[in-house]
C-alpha positions as protocol buffer text, in pm:
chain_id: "A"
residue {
  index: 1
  type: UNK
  ca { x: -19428 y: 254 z: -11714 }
}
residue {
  index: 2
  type: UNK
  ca { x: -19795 y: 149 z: -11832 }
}
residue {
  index: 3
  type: UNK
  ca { x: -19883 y: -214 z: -11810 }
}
residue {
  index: 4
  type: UNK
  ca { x: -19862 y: -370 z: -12205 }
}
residue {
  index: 5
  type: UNK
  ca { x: -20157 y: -621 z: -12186 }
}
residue {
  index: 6
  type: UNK
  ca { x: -20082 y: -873 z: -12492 }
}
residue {
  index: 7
  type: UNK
  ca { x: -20414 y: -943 z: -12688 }
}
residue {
  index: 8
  type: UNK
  ca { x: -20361 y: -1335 z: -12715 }
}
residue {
  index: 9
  type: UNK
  ca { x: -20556 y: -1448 z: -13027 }
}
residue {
  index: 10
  type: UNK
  ca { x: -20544 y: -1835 z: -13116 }
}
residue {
  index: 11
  type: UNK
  ca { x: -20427 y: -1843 z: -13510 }
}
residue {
  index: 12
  type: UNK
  ca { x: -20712 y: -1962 z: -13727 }
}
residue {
  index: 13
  type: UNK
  ca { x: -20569 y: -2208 z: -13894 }
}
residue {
  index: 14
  type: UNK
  ca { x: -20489 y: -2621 z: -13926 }
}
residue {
  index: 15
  type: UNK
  ca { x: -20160 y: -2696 z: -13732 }
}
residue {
  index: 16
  type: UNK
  ca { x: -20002 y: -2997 z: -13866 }
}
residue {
  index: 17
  type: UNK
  ca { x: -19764 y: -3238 z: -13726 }
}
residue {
  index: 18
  type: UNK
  ca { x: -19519 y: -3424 z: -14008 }
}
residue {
  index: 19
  type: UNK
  ca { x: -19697 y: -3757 z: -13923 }
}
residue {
  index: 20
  type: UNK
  ca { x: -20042 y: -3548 z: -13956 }
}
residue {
  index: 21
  type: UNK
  ca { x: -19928 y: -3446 z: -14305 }
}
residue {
  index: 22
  type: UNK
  ca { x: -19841 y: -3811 z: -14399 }
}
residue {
  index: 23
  type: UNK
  ca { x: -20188 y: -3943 z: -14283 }
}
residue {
  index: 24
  type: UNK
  ca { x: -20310 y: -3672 z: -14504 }
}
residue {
  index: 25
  type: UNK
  ca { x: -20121 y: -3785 z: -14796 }
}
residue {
  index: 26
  type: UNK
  ca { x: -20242 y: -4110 z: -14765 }
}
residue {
  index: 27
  type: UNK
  ca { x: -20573 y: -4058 z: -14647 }
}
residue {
  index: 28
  type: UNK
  ca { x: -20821 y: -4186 z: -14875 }
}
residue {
  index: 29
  type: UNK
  ca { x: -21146 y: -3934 z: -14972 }
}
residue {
  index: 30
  type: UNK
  ca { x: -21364 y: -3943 z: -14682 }
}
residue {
  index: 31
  type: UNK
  ca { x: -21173 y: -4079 z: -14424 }
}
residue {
  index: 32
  type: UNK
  ca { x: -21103 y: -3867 z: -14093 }
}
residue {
  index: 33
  type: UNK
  ca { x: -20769 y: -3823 z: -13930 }
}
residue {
  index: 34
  type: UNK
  ca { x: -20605 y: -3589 z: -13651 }
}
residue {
  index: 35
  type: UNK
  ca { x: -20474 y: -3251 z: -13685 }
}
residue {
  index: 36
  type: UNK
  ca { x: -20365 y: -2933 z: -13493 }
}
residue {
  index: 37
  type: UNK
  ca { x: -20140 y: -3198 z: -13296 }
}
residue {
  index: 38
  type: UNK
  ca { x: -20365 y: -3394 z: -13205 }
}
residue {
  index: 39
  type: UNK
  ca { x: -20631 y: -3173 z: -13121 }
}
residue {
  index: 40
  type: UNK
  ca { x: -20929 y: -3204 z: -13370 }
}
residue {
  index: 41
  type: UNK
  ca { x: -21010 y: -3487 z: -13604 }
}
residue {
  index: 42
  type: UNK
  ca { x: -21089 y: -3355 z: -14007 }
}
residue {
  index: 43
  type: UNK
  ca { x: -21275 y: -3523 z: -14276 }
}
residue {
  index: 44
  type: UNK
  ca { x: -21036 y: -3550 z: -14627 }
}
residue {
  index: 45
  type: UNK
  ca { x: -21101 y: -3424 z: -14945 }
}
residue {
  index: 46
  type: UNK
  ca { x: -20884 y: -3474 z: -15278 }
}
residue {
  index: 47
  type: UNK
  ca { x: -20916 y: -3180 z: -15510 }
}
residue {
  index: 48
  type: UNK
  ca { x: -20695 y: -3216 z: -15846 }
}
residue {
  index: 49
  type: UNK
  ca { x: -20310 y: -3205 z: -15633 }
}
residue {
  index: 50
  type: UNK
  ca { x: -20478 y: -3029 z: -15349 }
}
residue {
  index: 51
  type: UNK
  ca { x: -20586 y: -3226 z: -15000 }
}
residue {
  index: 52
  type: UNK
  ca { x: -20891 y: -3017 z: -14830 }
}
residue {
  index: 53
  type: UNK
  ca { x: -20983 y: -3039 z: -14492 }
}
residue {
  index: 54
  type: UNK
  ca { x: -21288 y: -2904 z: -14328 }
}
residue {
  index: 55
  type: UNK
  ca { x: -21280 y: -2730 z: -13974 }
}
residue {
  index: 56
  type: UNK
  ca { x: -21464 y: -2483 z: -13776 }
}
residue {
  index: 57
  type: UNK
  ca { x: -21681 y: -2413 z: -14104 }
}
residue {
  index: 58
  type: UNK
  ca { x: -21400 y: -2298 z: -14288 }
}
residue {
  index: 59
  type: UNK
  ca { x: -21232 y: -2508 z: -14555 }
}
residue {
  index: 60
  type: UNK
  ca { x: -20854 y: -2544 z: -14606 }
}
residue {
  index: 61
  type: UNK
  ca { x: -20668 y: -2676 z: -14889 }
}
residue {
  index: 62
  type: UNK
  ca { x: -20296 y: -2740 z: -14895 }
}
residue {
  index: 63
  type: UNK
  ca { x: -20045 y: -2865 z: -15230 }
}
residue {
  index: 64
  type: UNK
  ca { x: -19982 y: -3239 z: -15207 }
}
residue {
  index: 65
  type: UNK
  ca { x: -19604 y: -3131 z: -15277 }
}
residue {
  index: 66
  type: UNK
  ca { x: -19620 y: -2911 z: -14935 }
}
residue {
  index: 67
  type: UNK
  ca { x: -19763 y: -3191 z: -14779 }
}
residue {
  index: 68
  type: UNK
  ca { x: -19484 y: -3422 z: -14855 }
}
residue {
  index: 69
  type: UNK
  ca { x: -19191 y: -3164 z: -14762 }
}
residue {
  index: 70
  type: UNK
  ca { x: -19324 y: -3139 z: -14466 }
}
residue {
  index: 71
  type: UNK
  ca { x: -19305 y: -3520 z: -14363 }
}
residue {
  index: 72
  type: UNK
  ca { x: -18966 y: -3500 z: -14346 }
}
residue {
  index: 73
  type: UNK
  ca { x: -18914 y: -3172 z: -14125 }
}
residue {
  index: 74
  type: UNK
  ca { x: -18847 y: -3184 z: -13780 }
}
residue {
  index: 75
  type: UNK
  ca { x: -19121 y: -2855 z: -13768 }
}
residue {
  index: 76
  type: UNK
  ca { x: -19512 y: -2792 z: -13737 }
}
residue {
  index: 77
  type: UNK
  ca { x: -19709 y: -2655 z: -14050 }
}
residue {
  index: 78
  type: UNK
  ca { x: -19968 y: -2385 z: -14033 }
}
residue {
  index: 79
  type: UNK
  ca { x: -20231 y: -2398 z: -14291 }
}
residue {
  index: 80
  type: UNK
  ca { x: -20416 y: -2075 z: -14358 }
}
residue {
  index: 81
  type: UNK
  ca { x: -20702 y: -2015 z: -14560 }
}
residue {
  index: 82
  type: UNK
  ca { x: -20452 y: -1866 z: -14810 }
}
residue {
  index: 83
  type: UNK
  ca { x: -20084 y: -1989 z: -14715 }
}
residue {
  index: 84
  type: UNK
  ca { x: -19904 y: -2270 z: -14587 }
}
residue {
  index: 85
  type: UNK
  ca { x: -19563 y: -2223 z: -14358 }
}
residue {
  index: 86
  type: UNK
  ca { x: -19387 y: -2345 z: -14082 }
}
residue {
  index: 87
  type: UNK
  ca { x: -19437 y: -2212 z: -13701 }
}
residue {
  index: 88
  type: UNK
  ca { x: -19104 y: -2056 z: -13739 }
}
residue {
  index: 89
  type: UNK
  ca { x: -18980 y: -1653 z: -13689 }
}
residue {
  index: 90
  type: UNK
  ca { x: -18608 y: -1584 z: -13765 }
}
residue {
  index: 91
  type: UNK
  ca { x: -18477 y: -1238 z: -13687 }
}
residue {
  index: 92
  type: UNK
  ca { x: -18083 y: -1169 z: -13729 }
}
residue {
  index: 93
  type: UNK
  ca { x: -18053 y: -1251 z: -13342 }
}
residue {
  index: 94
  type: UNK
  ca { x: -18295 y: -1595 z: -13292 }
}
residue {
  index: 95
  type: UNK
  ca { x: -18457 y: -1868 z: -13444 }
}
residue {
  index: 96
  type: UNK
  ca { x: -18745 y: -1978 z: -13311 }
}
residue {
  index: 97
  type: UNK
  ca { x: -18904 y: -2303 z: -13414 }
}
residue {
  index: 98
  type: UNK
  ca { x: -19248 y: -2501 z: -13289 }
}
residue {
  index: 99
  type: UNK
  ca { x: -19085 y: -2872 z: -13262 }
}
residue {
  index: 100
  type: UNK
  ca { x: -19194 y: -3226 z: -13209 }
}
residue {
  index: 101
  type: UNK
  ca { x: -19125 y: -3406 z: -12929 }
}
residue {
  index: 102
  type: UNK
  ca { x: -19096 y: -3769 z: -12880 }
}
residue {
  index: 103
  type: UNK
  ca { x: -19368 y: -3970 z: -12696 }
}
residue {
  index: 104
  type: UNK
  ca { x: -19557 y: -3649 z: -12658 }
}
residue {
  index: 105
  type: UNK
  ca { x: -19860 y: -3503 z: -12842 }
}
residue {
  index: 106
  type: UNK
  ca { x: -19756 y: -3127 z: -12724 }
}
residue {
  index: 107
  type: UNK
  ca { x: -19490 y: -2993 z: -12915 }
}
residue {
  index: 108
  type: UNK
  ca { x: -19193 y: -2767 z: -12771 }
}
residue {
  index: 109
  type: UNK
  ca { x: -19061 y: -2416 z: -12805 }
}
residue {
  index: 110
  type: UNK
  ca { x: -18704 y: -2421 z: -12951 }
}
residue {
  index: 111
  type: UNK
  ca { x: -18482 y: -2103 z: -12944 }
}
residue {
  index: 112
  type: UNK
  ca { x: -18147 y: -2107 z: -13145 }
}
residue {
  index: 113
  type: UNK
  ca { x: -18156 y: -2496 z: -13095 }
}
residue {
  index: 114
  type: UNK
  ca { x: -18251 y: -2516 z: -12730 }
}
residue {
  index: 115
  type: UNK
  ca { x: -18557 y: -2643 z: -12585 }
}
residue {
  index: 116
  type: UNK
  ca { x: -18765 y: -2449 z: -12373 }
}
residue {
  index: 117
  type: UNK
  ca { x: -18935 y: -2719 z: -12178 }
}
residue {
  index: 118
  type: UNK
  ca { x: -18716 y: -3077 z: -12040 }
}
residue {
  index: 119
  type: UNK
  ca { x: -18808 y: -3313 z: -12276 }
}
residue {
  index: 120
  type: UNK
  ca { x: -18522 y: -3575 z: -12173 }
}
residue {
  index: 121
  type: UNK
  ca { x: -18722 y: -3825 z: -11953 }
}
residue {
  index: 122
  type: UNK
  ca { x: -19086 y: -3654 z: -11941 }
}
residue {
  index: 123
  type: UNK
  ca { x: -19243 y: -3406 z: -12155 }
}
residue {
  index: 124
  type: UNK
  ca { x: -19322 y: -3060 z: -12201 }
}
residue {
  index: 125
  type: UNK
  ca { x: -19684 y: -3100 z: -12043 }
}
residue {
  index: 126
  type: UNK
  ca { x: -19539 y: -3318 z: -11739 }
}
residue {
  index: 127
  type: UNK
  ca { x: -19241 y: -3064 z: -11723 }
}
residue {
  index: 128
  type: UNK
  ca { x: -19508 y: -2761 z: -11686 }
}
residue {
  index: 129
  type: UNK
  ca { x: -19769 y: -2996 z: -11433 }
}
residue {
  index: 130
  type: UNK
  ca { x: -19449 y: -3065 z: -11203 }
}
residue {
  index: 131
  type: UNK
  ca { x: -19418 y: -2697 z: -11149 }
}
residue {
  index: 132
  type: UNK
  ca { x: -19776 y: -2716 z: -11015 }
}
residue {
  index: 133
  type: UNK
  ca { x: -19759 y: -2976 z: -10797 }
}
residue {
  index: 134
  type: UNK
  ca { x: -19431 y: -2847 z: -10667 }
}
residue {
  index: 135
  type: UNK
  ca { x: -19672 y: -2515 z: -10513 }
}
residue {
  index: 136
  type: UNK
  ca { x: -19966 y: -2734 z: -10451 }
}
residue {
  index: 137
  type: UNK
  ca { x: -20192 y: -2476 z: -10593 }
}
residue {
  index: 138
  type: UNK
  ca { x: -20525 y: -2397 z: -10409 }
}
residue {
  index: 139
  type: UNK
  ca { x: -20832 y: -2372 z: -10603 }
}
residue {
  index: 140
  type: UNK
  ca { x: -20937 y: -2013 z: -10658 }
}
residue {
  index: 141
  type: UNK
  ca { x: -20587 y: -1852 z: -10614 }
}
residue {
  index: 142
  type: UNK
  ca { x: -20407 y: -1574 z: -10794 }
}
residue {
  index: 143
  type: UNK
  ca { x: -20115 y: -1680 z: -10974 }
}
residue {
  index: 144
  type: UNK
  ca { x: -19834 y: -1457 z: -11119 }
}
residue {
  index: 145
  type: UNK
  ca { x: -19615 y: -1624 z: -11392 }
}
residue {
  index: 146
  type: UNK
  ca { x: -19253 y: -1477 z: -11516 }
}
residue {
  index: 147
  type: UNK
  ca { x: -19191 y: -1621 z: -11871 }
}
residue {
  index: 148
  type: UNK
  ca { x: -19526 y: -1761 z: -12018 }
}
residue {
  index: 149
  type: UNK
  ca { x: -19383 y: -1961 z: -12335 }
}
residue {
  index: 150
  type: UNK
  ca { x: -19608 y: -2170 z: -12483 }
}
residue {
  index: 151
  type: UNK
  ca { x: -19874 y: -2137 z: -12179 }
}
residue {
  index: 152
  type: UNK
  ca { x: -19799 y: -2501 z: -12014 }
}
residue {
  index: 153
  type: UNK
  ca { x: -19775 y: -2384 z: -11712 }
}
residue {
  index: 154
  type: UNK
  ca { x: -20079 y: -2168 z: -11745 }
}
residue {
  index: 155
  type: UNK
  ca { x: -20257 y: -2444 z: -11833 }
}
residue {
  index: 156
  type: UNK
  ca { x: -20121 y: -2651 z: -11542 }
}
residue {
  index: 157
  type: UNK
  ca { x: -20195 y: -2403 z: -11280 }
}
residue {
  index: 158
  type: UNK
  ca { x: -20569 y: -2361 z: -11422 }
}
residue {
  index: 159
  type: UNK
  ca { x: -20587 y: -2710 z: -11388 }
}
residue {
  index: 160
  type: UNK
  ca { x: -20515 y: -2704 z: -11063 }
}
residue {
  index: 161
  type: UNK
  ca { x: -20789 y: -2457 z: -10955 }
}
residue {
  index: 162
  type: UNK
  ca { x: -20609 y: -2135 z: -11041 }
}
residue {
  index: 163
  type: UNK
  ca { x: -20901 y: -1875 z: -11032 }
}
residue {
  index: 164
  type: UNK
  ca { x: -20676 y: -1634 z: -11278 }
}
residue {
  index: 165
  type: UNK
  ca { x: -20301 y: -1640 z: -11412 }
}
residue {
  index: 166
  type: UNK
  ca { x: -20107 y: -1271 z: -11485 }
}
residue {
  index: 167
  type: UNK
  ca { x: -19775 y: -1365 z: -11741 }
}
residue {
  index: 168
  type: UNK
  ca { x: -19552 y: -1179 z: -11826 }
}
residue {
  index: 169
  type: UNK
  ca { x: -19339 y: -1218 z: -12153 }
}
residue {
  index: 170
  type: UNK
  ca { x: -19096 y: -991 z: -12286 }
}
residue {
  index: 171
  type: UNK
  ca { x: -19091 y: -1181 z: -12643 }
}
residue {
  index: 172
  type: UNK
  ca { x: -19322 y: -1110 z: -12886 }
}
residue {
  index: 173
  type: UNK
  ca { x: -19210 y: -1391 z: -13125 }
}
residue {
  index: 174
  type: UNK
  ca { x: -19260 y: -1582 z: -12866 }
}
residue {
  index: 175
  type: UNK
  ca { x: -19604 y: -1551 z: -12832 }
}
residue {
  index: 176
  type: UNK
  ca { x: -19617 y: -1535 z: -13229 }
}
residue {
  index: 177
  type: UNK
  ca { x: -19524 y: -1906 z: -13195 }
}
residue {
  index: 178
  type: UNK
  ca { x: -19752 y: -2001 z: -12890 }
}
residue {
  index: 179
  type: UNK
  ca { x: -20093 y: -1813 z: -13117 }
}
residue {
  index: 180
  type: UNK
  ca { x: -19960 y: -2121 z: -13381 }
}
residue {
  index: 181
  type: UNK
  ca { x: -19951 y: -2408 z: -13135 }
}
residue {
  index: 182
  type: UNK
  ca { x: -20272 y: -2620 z: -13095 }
}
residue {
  index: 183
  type: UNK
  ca { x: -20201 y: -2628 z: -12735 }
}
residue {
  index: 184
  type: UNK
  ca { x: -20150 y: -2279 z: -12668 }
}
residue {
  index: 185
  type: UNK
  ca { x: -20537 y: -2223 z: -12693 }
}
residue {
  index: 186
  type: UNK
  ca { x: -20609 y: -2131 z: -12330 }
}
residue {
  index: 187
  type: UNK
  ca { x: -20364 y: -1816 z: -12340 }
}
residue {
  index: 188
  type: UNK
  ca { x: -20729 y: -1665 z: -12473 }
}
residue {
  index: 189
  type: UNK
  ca { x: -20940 y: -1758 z: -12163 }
}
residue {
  index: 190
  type: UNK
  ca { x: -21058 y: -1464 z: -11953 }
}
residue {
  index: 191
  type: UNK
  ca { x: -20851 y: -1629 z: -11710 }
}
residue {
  index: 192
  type: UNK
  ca { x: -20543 y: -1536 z: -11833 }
}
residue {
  index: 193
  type: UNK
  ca { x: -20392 y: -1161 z: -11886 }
}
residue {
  index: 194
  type: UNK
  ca { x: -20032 y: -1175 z: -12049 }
}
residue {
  index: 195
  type: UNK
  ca { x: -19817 y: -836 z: -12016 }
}
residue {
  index: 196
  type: UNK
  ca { x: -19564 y: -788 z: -12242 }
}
residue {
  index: 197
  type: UNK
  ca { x: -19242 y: -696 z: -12163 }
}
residue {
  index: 198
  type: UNK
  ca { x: -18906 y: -708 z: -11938 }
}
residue {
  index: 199
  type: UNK
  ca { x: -19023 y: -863 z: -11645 }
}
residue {
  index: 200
  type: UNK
  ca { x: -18791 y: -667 z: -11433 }
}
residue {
  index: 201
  type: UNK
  ca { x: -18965 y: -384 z: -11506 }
}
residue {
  index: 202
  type: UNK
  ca { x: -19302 y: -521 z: -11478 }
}
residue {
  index: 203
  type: UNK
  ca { x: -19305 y: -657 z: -11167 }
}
residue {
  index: 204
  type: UNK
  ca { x: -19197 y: -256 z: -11012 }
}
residue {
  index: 205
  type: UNK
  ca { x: -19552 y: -205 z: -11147 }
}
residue {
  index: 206
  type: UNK
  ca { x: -19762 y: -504 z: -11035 }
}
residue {
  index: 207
  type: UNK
  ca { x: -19963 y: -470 z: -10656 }
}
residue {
  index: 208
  type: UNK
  ca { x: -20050 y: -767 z: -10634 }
}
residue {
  index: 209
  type: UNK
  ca { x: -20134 y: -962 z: -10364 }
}
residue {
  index: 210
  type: UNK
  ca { x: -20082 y: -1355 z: -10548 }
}
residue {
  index: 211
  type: UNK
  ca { x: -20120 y: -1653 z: -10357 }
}
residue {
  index: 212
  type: UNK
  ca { x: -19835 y: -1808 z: -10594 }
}
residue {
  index: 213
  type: UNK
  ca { x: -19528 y: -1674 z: -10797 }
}
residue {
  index: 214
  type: UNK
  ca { x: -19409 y: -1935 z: -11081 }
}
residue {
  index: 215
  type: UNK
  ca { x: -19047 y: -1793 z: -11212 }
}
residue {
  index: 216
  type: UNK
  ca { x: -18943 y: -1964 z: -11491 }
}
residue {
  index: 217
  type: UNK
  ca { x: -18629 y: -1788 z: -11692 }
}
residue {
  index: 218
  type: UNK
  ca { x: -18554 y: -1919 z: -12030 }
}
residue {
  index: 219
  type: UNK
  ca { x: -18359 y: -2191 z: -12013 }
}
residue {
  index: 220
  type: UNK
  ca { x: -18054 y: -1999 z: -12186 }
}
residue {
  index: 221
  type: UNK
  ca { x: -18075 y: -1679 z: -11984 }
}
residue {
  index: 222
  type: UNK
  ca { x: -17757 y: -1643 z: -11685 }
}
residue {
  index: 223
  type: UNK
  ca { x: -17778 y: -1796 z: -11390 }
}
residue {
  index: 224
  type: UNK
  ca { x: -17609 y: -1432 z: -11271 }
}
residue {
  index: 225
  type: UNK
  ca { x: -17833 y: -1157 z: -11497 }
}
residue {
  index: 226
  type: UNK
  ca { x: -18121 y: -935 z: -11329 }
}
residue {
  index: 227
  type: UNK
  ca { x: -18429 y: -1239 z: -11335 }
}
residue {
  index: 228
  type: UNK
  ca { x: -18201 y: -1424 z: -11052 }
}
residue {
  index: 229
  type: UNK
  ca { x: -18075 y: -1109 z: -10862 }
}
residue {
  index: 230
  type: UNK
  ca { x: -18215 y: -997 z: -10515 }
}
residue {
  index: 231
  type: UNK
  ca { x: -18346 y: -693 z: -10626 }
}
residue {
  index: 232
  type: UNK
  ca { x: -18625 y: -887 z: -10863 }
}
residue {
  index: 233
  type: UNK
  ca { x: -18646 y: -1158 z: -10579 }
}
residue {
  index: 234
  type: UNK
  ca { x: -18738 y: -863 z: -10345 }
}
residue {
  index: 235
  type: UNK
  ca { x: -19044 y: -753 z: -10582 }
}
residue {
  index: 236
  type: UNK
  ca { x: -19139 y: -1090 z: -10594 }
}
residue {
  index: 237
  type: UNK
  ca { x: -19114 y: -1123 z: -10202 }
}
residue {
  index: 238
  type: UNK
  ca { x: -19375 y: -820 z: -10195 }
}
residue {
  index: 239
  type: UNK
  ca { x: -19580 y: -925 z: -10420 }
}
residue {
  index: 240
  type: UNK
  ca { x: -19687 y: -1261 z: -10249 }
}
residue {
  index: 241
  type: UNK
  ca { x: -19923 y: -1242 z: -9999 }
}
residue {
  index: 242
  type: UNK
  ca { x: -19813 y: -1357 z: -9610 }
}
residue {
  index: 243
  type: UNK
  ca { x: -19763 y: -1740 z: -9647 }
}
residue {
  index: 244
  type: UNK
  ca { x: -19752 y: -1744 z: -10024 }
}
residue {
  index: 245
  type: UNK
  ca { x: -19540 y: -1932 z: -10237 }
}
residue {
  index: 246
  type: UNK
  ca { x: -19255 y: -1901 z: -10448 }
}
residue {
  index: 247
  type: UNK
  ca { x: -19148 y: -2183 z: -10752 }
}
residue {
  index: 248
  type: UNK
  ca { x: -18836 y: -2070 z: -10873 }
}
residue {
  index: 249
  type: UNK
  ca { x: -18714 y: -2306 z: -11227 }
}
residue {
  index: 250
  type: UNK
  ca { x: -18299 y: -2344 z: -11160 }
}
residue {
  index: 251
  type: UNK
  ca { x: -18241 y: -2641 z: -11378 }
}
residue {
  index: 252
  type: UNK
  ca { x: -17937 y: -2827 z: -11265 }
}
residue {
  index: 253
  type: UNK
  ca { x: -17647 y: -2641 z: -11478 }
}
residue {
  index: 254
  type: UNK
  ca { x: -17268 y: -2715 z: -11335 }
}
residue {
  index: 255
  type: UNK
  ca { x: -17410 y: -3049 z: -11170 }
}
residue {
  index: 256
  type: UNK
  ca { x: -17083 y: -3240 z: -11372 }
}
residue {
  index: 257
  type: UNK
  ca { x: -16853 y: -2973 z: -11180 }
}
residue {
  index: 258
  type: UNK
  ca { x: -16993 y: -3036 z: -10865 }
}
residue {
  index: 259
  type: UNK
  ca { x: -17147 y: -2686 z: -10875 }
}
residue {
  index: 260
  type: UNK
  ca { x: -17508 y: -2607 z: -10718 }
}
residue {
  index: 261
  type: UNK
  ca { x: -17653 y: -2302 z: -10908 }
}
residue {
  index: 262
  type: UNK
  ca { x: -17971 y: -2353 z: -10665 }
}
residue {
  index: 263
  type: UNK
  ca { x: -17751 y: -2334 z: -10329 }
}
residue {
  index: 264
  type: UNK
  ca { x: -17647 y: -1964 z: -10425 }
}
residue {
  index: 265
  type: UNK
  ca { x: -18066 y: -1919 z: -10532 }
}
residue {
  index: 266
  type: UNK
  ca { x: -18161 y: -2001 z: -10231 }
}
residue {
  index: 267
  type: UNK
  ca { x: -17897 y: -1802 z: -10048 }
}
residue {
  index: 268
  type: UNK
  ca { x: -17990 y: -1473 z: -10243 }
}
residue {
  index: 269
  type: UNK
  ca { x: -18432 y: -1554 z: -10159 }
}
residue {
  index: 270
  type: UNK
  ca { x: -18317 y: -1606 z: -9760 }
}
residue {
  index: 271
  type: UNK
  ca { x: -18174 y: -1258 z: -9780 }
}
residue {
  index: 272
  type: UNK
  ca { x: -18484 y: -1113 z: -9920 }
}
residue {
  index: 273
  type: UNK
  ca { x: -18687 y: -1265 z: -9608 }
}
residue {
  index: 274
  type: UNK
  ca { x: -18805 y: -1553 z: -9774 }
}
residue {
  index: 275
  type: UNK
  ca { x: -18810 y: -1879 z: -9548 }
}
residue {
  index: 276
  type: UNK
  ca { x: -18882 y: -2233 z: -9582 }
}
residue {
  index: 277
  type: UNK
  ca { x: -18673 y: -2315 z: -9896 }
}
residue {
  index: 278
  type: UNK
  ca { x: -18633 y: -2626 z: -10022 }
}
residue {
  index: 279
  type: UNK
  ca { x: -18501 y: -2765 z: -10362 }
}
residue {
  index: 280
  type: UNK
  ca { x: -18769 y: -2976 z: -10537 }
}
residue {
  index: 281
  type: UNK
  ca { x: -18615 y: -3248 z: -10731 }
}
residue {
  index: 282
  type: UNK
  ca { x: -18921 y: -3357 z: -10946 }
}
residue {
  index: 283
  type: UNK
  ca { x: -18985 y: -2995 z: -11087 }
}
residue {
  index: 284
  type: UNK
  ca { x: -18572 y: -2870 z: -11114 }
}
residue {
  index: 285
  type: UNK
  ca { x: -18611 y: -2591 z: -10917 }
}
residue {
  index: 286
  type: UNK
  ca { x: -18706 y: -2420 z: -10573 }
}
residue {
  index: 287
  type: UNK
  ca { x: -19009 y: -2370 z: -10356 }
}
residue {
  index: 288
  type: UNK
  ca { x: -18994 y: -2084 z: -10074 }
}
residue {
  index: 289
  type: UNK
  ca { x: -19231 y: -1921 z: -9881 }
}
residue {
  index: 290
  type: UNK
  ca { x: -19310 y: -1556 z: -9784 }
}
residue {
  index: 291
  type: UNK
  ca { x: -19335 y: -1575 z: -9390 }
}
residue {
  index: 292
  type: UNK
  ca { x: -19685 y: -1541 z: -9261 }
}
residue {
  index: 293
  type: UNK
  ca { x: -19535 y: -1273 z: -8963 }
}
residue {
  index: 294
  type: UNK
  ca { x: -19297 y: -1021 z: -9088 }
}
């Protein structure tokens, strides 16, 4: 199978934020506010029913009426050059939707109602940097990623020193979403190379050696399907190097039942060879090593 290397490319566009589009409305001429979530600040223009914003040399211009729609979405709203619509793709399978989040700036991914990042208690940015600090990631290390999202934990791991990040993501509407989102913008560094497709297969195709592994399966994927079987934790074992790391996202589903969805995780990565596991409570999830000595 040949490697699908996704050509990330940051939308050109304003990204607003409901309360963004209300400052708009009642900006007065002149005055600057905050858009693309945050991101940039734009100086307003009123032309006739039209509000015009300035940014990156290119003008944009959005209806009043679209403007005050969107106040009262739970959504994000793209402004093109040419078009206004919500960050949203629905296919006769999914709906996925760029959403707000409360007490955070960075919006979340939101796929046939549930959230792709914890938002209960922390926020999607937190969430991602927990991850991070989980593998306490070395500066100038290779890091693989399974399930890039929006790119928080791309960003996180960069952060942290990360000399490069390879993610792979099997969804293209996905990534659709993430070339909308204001904070998506790093998935174009030259740091970063997303492959598209099944992970399962990819990884039969990757040589690695990475210093770190992040696995992260979509929240609504089973706790029993291929990304948590040993065959995929095996290609993950061989593609660490000796002493490299493995974070492994589990979440904490069957908790009310007494269940422990990361006891049988952990079982399945000891068979594999990997050693030193240990459930990190922070993050939701696993860290494990690959044995220095085979």
């Amino acid at each position: 199978m040949a490697l699908q290397v996704f050509g990330f490319s940051a939308c050109e566009c304003v990204v607003l934020a409901p309360w963004e589009s209300e400052a708009l409305l009642n900006a007065s001429p002149g005055s600057v506010v905050t858009v693309n979530a945050g991101k940039d600040s734009v100086r307003v223009a009123k032309r006739g029913h039209e509000v015009v914003v300035e940014l990156g040399g290119r003008a944009y211009s959005v209806e009043a009426e679209v403007l005050q729609r969107h106040t009262r979405r739970r959504s994000y709203l793209a402004v093109e050059r040419s078009a206004a619509y919500e960050v949203e793709v629905r296919t006769p399978f999914a709906y996925y939707k760029l959403v707000p989040v409360e007490g955070s700036r960075a919006p979340t991914l939101e796929i046939n109602g549930i959230h792709m990042h914890r938002v209960e208690g922390t926020t999607p940015i937190e969430d991602a940097r927990s991850k991070v600090r989980a593998l306490s990631i070395r500066s100038g290390s290779e890091v693989l990623e399974v399930g890039t999202g929006l790119g928080y934990t791309t960003a996180a791991a960069l952060e942290a020193g990360a000399a490069h990040m390879t993610s792979i993501e099997v969804d293209e509407n996905v990534l659709w979403v993430a070339e909308r989102n204001p904070w998506s913008r790093h998935l174009a560094s030259d740091k970063v190379t997303i492959l598209l497709g099944d992970a399962v297969m990819v990884v039969k195709e990757l040589s690695g050696p990475f210093d770190y592994v992040v696995h992260d399966p979509p929240r609504f994927t089973s706790s029993t399907g291929p990304l948590y079987g040993r065959e995929f934790y095996a290609e993950l074992f061989r593609l660490l190097r000796p002493g490299g790391r493995l974070f492994h996202y589990t979440g904490e589903p069957g908790r009310a039942r007494g269940r422990s969805l990361w006891a049988d995780v952990a079982r399945r990565l000891r068979e594999v060879g990997f050693d030193e596991i240990r459930y990190v409570k922070e993050a939701l999830g696993i860290v494990a090593r690959r044995p220095k000595r085979p």
